[in-house]
Residue frames as a rotation matrix with the C-alpha (Angstrom) as fourth column:
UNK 1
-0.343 -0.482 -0.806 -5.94
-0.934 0.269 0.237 2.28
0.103 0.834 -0.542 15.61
UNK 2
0.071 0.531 0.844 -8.20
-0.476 0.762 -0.440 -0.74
-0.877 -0.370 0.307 16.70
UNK 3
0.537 0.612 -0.581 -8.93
-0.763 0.058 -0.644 -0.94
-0.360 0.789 0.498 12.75
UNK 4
-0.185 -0.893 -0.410 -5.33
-0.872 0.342 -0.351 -2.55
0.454 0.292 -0.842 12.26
UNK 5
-0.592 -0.385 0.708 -5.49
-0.674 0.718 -0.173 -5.31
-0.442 -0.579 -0.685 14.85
UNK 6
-0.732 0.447 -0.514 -6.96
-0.235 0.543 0.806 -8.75
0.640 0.711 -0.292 13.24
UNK 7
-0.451 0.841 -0.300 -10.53
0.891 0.444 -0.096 -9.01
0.052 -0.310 -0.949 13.74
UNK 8
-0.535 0.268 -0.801 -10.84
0.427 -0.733 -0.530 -5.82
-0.729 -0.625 0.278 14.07
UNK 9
-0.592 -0.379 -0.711 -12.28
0.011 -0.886 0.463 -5.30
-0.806 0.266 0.529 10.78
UNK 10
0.195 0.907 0.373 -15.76
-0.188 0.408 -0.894 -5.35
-0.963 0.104 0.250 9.56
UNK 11
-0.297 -0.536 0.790 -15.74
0.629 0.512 0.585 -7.52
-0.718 0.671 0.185 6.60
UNK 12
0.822 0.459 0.336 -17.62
0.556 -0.523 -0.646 -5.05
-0.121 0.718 -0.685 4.18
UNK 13
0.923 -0.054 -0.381 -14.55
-0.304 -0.708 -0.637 -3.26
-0.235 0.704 -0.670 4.12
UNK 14
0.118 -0.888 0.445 -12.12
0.202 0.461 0.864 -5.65
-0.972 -0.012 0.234 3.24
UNK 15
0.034 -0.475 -0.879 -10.01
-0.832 -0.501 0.239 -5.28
-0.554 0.723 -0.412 0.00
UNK 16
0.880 0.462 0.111 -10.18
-0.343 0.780 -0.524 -7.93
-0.328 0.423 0.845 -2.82
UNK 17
0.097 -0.929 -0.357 -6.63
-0.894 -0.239 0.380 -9.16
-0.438 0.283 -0.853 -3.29
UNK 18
0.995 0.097 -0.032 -5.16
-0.093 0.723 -0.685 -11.74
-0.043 0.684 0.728 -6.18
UNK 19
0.732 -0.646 0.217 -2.22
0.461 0.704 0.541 -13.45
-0.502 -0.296 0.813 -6.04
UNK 20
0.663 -0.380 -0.645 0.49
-0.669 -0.688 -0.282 -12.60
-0.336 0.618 -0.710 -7.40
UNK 21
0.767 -0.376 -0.520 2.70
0.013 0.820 -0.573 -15.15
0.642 0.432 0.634 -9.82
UNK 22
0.999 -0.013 -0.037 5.15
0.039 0.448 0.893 -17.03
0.004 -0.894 0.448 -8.12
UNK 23
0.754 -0.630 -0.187 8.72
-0.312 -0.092 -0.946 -15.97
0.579 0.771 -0.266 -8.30
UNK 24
-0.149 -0.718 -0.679 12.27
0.361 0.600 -0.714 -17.45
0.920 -0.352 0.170 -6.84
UNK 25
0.820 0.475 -0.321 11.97
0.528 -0.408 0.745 -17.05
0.223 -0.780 -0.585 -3.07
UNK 26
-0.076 -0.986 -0.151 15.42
0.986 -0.097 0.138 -15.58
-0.151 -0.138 0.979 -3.33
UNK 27
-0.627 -0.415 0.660 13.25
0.519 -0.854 -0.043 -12.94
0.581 0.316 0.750 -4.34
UNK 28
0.256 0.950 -0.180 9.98
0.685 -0.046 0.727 -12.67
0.682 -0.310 -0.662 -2.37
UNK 29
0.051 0.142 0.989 9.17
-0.426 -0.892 0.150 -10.71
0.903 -0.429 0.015 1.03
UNK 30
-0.214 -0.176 0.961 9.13
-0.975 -0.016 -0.220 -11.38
0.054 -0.984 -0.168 4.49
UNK 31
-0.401 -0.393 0.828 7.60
-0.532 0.835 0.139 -14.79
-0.746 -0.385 -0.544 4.23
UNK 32
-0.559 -0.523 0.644 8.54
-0.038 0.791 0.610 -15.89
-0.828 0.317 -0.462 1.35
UNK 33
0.184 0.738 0.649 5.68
0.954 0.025 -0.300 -14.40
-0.237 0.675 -0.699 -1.26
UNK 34
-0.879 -0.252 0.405 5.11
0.417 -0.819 0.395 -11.22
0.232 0.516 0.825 -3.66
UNK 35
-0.551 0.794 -0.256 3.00
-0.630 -0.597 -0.496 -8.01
-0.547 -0.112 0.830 -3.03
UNK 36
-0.317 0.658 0.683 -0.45
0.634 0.682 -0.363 -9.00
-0.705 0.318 -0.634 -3.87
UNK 37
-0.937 -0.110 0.332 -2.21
0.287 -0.786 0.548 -7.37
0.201 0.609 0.767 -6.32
UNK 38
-0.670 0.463 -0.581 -4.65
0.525 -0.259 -0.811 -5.19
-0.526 -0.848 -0.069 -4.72
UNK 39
-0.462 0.720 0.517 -8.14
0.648 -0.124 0.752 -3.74
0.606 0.682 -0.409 -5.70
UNK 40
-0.883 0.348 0.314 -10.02
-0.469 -0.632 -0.617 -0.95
-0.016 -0.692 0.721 -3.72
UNK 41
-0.895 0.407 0.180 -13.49
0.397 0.913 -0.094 -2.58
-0.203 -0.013 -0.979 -2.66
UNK 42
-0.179 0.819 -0.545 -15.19
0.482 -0.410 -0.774 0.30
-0.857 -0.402 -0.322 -3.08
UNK 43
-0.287 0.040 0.957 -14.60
0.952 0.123 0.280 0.94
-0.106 0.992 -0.073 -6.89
UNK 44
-0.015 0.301 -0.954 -14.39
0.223 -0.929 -0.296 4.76
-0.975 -0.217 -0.053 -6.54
UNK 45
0.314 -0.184 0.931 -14.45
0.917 0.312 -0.248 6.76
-0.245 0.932 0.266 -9.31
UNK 46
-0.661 -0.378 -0.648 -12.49
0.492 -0.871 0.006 9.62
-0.567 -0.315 0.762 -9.84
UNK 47
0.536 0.613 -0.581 -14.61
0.223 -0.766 -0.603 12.89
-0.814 0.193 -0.547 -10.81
UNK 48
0.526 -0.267 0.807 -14.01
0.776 -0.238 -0.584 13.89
0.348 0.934 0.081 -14.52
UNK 49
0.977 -0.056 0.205 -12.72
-0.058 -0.998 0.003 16.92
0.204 -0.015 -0.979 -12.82
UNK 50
0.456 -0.751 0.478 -9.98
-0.311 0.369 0.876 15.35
-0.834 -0.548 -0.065 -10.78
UNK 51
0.289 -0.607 0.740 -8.88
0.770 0.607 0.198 13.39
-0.569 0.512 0.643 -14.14
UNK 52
0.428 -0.585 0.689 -8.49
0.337 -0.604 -0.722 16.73
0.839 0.541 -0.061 -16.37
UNK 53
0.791 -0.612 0.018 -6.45
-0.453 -0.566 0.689 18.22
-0.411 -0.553 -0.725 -13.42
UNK 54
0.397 -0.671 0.626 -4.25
-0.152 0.625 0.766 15.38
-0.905 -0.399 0.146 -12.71
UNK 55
0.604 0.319 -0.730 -4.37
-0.795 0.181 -0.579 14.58
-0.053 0.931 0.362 -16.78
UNK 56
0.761 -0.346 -0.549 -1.70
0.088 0.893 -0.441 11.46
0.643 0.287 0.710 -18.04
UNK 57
0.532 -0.776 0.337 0.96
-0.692 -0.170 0.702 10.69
-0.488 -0.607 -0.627 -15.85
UNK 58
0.389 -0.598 -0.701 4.42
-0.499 0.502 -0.706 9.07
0.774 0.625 -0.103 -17.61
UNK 59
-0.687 -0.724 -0.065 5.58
-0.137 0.216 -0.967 7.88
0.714 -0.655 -0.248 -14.04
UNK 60
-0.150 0.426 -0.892 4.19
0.744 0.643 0.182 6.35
0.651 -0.636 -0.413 -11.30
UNK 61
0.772 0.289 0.566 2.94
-0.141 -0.790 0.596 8.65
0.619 -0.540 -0.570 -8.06
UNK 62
-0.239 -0.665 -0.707 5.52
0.303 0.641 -0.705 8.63
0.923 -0.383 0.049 -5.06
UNK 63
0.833 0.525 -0.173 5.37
0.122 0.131 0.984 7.28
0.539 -0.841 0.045 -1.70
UNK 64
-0.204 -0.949 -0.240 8.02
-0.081 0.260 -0.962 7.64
0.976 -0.177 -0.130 0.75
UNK 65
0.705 0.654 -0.273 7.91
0.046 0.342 0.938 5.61
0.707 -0.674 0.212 4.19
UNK 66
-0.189 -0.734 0.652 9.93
-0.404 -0.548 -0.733 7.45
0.895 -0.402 -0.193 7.34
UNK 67
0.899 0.259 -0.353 10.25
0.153 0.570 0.807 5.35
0.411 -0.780 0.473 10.96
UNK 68
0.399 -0.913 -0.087 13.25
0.259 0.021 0.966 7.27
-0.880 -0.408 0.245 13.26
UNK 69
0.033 -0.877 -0.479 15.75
-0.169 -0.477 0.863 7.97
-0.985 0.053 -0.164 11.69
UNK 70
-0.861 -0.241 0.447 15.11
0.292 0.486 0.824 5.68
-0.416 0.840 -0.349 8.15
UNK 71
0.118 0.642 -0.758 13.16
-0.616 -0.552 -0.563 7.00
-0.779 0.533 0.330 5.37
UNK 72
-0.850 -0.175 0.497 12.57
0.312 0.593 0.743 4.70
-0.425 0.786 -0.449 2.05
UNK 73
-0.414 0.497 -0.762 11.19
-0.837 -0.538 0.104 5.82
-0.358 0.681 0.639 -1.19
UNK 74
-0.129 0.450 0.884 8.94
-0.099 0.881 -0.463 2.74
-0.987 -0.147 -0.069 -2.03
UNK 75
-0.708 0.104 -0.698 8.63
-0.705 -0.042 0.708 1.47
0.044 0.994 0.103 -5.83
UNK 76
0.400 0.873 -0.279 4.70
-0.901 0.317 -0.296 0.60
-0.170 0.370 0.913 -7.14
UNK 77
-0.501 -0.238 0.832 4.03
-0.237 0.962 0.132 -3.09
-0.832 -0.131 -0.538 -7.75
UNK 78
-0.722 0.096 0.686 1.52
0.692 0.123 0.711 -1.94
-0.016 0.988 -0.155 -9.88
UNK 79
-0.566 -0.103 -0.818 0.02
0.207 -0.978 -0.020 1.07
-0.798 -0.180 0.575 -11.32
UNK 80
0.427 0.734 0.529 -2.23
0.754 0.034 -0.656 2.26
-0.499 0.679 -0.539 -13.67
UNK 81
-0.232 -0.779 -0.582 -0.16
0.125 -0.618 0.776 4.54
-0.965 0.108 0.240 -15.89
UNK 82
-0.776 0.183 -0.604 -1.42
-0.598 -0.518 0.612 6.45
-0.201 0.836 0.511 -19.01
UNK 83
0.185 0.978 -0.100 -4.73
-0.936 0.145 -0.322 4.21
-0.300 0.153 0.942 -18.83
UNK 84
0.530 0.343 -0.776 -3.17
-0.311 0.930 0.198 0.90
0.789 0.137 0.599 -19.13
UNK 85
0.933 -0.147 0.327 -2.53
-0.241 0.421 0.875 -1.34
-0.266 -0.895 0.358 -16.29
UNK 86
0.283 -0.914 0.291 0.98
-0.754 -0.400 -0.521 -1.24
0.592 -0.073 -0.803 -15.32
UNK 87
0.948 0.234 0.218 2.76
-0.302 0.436 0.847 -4.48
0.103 -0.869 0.484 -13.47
UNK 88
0.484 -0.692 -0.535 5.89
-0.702 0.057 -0.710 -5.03
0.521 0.720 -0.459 -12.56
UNK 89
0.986 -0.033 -0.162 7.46
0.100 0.899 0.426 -8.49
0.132 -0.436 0.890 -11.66
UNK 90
0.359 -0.899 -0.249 10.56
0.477 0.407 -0.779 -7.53
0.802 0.161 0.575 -12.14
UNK 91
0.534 0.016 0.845 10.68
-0.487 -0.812 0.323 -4.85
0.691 -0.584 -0.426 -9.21
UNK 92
-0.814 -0.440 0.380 12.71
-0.497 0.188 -0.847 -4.80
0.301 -0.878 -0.372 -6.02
UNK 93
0.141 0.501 -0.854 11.09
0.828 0.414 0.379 -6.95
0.544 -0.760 -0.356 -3.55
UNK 94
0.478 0.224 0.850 9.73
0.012 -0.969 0.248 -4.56
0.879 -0.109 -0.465 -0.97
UNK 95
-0.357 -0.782 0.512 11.73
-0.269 -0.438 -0.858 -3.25
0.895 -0.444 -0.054 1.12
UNK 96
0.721 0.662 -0.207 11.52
0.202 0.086 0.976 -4.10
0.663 -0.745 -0.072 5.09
UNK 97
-0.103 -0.512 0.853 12.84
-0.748 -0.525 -0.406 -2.06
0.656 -0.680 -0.329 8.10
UNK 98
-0.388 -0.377 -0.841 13.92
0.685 0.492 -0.537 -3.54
0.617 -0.784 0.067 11.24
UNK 99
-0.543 -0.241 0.804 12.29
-0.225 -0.881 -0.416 -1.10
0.809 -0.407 0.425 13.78
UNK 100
-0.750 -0.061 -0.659 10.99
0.302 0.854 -0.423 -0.90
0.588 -0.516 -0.622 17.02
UNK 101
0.101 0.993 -0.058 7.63
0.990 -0.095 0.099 -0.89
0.093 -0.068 -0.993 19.03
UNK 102
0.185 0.579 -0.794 6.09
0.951 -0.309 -0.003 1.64
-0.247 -0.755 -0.607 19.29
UNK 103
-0.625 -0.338 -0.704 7.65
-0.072 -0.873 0.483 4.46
-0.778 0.352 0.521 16.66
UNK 104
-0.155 0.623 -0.767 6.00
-0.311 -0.767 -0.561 6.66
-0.938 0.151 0.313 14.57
UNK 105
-0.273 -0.045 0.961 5.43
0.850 0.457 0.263 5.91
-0.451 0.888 -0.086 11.06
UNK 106
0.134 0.900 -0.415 4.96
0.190 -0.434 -0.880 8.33
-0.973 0.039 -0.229 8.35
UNK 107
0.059 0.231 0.971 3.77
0.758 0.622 -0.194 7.55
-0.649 0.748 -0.138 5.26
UNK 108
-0.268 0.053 -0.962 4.25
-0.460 -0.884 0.080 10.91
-0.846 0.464 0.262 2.30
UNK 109
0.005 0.246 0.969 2.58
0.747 0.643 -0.167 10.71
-0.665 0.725 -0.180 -1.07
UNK 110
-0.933 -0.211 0.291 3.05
0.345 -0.749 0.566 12.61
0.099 0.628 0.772 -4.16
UNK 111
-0.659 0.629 -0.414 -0.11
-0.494 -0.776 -0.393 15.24
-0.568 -0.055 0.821 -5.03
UNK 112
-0.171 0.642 -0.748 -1.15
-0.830 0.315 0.460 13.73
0.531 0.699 0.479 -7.97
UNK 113
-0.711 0.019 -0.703 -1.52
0.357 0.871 -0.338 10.23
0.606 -0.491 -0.626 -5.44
UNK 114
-0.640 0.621 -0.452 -3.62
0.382 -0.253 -0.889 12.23
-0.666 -0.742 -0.075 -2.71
UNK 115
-0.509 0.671 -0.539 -5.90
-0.843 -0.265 0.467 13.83
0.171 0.692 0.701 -5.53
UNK 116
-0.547 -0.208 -0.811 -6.89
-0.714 0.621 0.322 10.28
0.437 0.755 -0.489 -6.11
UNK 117
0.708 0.560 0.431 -7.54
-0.663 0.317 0.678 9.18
0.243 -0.765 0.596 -2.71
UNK 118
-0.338 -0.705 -0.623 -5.64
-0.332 0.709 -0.622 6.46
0.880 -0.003 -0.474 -0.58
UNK 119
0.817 0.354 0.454 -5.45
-0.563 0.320 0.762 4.20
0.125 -0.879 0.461 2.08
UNK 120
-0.435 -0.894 0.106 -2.98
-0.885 0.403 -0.235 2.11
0.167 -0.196 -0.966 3.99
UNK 121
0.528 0.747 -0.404 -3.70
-0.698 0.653 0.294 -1.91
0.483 0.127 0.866 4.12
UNK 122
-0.154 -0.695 0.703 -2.19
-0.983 0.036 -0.179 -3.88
0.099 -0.718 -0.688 6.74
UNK 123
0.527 0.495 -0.691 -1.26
-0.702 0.712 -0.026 -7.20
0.479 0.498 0.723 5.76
UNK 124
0.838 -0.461 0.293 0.47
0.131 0.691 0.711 -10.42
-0.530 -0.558 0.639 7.74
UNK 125
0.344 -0.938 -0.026 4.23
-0.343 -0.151 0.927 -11.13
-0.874 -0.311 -0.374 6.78
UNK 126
-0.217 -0.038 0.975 3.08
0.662 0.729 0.176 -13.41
-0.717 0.684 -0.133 3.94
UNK 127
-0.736 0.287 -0.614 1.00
-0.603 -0.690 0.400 -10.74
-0.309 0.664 0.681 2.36
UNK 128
-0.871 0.399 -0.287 -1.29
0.143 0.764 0.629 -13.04
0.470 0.507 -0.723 1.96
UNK 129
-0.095 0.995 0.038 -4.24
0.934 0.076 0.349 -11.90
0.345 0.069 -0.936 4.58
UNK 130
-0.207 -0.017 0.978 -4.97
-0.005 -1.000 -0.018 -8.68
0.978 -0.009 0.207 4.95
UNK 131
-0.115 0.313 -0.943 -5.64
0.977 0.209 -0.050 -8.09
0.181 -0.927 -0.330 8.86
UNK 132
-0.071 0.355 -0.932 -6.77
0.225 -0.905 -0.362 -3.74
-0.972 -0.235 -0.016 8.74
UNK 133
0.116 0.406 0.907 -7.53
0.883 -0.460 0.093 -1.19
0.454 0.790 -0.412 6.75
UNK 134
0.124 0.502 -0.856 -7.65
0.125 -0.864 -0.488 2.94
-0.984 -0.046 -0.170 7.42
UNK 135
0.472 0.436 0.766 -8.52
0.876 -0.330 -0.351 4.92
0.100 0.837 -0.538 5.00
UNK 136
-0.300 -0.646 -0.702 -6.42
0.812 -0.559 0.167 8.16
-0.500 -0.520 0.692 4.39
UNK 137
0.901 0.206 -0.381 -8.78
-0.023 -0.855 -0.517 10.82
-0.433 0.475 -0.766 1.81
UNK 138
0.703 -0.040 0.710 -6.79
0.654 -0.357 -0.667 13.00
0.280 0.933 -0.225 0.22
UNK 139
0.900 -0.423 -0.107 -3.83
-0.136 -0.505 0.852 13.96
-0.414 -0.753 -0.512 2.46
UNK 140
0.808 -0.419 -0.414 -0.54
-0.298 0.315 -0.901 13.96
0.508 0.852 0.129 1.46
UNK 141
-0.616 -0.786 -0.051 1.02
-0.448 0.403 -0.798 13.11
0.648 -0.469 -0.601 4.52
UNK 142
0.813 0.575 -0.089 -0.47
-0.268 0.506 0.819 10.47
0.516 -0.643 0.566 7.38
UNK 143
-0.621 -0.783 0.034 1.29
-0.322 0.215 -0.922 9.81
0.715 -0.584 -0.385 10.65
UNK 144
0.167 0.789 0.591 -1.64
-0.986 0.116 0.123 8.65
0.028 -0.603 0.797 12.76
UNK 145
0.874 -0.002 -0.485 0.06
-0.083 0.985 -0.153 4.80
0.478 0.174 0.861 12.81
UNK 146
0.114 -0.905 0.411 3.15
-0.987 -0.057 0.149 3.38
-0.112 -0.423 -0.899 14.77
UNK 147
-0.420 -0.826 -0.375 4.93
-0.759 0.546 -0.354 0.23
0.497 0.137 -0.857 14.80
UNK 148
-0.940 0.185 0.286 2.97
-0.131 0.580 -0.804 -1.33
-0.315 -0.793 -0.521 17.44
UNK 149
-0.419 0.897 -0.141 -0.26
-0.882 -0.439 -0.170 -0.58
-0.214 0.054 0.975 16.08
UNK 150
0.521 0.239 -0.819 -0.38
-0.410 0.912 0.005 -4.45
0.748 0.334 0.573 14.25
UNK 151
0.984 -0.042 0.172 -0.52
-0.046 0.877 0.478 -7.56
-0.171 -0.479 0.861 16.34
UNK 152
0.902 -0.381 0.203 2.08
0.243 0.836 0.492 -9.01
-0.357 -0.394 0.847 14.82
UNK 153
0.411 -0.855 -0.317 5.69
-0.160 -0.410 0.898 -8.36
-0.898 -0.318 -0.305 15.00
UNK 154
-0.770 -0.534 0.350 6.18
0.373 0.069 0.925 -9.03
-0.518 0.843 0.146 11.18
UNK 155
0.353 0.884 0.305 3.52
0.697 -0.031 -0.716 -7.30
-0.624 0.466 -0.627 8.57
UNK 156
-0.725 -0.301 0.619 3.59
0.675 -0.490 0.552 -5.29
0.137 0.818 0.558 5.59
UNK 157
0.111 0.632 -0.767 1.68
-0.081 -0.763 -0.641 -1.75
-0.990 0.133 -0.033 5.24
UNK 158
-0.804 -0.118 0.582 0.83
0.594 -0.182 0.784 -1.18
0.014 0.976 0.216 1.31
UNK 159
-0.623 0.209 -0.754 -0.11
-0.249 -0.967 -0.062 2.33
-0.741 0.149 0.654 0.31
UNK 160
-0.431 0.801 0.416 -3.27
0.901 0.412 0.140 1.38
-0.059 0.435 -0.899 -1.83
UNK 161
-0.998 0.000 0.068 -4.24
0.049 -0.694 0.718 3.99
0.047 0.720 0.693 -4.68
UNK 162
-0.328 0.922 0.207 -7.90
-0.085 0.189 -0.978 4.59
-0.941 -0.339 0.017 -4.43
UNK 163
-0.571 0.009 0.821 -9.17
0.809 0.180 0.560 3.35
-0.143 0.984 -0.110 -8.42
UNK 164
-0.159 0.762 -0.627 -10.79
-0.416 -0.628 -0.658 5.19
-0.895 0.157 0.417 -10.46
UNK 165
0.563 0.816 0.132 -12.41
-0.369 0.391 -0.843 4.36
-0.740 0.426 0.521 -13.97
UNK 166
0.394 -0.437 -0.809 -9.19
-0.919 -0.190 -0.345 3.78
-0.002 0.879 -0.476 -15.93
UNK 167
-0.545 -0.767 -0.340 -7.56
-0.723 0.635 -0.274 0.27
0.426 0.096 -0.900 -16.02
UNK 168
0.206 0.946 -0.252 -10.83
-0.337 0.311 0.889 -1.09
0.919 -0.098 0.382 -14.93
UNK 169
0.754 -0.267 0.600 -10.33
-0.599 0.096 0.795 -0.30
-0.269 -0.959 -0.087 -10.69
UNK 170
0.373 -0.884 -0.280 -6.73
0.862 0.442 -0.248 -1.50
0.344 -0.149 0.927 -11.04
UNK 171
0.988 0.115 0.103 -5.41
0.036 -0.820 0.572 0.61
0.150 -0.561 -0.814 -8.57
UNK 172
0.137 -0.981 -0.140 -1.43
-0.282 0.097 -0.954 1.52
0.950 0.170 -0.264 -7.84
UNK 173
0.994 -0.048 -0.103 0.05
0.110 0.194 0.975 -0.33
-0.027 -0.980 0.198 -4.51
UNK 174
-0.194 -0.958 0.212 3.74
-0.482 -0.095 -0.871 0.44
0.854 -0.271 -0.443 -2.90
UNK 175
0.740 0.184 -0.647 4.07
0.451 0.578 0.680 -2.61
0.499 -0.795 0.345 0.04
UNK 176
-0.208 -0.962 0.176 7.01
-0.396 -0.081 -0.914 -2.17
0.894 -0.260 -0.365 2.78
UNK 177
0.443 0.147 -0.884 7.43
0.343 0.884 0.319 -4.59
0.828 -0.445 0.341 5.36
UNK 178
0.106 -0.611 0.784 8.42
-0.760 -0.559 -0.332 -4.15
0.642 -0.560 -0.524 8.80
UNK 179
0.225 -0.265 -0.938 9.86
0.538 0.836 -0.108 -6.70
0.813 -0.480 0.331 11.30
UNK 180
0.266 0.240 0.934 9.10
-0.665 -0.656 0.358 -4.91
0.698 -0.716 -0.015 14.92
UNK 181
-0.256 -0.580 -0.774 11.99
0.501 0.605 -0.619 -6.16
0.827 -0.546 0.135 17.47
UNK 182
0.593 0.448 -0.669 11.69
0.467 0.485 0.739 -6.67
0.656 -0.751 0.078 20.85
């Protein structure tokens, strides 16, 4: 898991992220900002095949993130959804676990999400620099990450949709923070 740790991560594959608008910090995240809004850098495109499978979805894909004993169903900052770009400000602030070094993570996505492709992006506490990257294909579960794996003892993982040609490479992200006691 080198990829996670900062530096470790060759800029070509960094992710292009844009602010997100500024809202009361009563609501923000760990410190004190909103998910960003996240772009794959590699601007897949999904095979025509993959889209008539998968065909319109009315609902977002789901992600649910399990560490011990807690399990949390995560809710999309933003999503491509029937071919227009989906955002939502008004959403829960994402969710962050209290857990400790060195436990498992694992990360479940719906089908119609793995079809698609994903990855996990491993950002600082702010959300604000990204500091890893893996890539996860087309699985629909990934446990190959733990608590310790990032430096630092506050960061967010966000489940990052791989794009495809609809919403012009607006891609769906689900963040969840973790604060990794001592």
């Amino acid at each position: 898991m080198d990829c996670v740790h900062r530096g470790g991560l060759a800029d070509s594959h960094r992710r292009h992220v844009h602010p997100h608008r500024q809202q009361d910090p009563a609501e923000k995240g760990l410190g004190g900002q909103r998910p960003a809004l996240v772009r794959p850098a590699h601007g897949a495109i999904l095979p025509v095949l993959v889209l008539l499978l998968t065909g319109c979805s009315s609902q977002p894909a789901t992600v649910t993130v399990s560490v011990g004993t807690q399990s949390q169903e995560l809710s999309p900052t933003q999503y491509c959804l029937d071919g227009e770009p989906r955002f939502y400000p008004d959403a829960e602030r994402p969710v962050v676990l209290r857990v400790a070094p060195g436990e498992p993570i694992t990360i479940e996505v719906s089908a119609e999400l793995a079809e698609s492709g994903w990855q996990v992006q491993i950002f600082d506490e702010t959300l604000e620099e990204q500091i890893g990257q893996v890539p996860v294909g087309n699985e629909t579960v990934f446990d190959d990450i733990t608590t310790s794996d990032a430096r630092p003892p506050a960061y967010f993982l966000v489940v990052v949709q791989d794009a495809g040609s609809d919403c012009e490479g607006l891609s769906g992200a689900w963040p969840i923070g973790f604060v990794r006691e001592r």
